[in-house]
N, C-alpha and C positions, 0 to 999 in steps of 0.2 A: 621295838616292833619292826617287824621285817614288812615291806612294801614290795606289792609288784609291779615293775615296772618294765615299759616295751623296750626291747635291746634293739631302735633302729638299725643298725649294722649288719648288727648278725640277723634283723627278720630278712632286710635290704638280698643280703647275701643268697637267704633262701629263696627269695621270691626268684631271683634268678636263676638258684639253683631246680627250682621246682619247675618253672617255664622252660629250662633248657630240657629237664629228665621225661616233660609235657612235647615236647617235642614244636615248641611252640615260639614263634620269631616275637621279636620287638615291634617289628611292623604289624604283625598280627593283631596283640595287644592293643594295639594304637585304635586299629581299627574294630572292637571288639568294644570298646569305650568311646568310640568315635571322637577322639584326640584329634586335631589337624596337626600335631607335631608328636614325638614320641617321649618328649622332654621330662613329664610326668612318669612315666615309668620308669626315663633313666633314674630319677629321683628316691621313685622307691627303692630301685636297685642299690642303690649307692647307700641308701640311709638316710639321705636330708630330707625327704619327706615321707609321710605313709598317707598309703591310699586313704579316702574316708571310708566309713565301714559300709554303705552301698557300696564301693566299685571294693571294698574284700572280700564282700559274698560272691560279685560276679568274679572275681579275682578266684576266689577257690572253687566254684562250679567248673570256670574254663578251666583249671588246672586238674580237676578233678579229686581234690584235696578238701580238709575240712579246714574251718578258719584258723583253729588252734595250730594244724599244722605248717599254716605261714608262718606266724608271730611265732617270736622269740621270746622270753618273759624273762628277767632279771628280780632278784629282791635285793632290794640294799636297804639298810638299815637304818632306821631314822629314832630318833629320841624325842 
């Protein structure tokens, strides 16, 4: 049975690609979610973390993007 699963990396990838194409800084973001550091977004950038799904909805509003278009989905196969 094939499973789907989030591809942190390549969503990570998007989200920065989507922010950058948004025309929108890191510091923005920061302040957008009211962060006192930006460390959380580097996070999702990178892959090692995802946003929770409140800050994905605000995540695709500020981008102007729907959710699906963040995330990345993978299936790998399990037995």
């Amino acid at each position: 049975m094939n499973m789907p699963t989030i591809d942190m990396v390549g969503t990570g990838q998007n989200i920065n690609n989507l922010r950058q194409a948004a025309g929108i800084s890191v510091k923005d973001l920061q302040d957008v979610f009211g962060f006192s550091t930006p460390q959380a977004i580097y996070k999702w950038q990178h892959g090692t973390a995802m946003p929770t799904i409140d800050n994905l909805i605000v995540l695709a509003a500020v981008l102007g993007v729907k959710v699906d278009d963040i995330l990345v989905v993978k299936s790998i196969f399990m037995c």
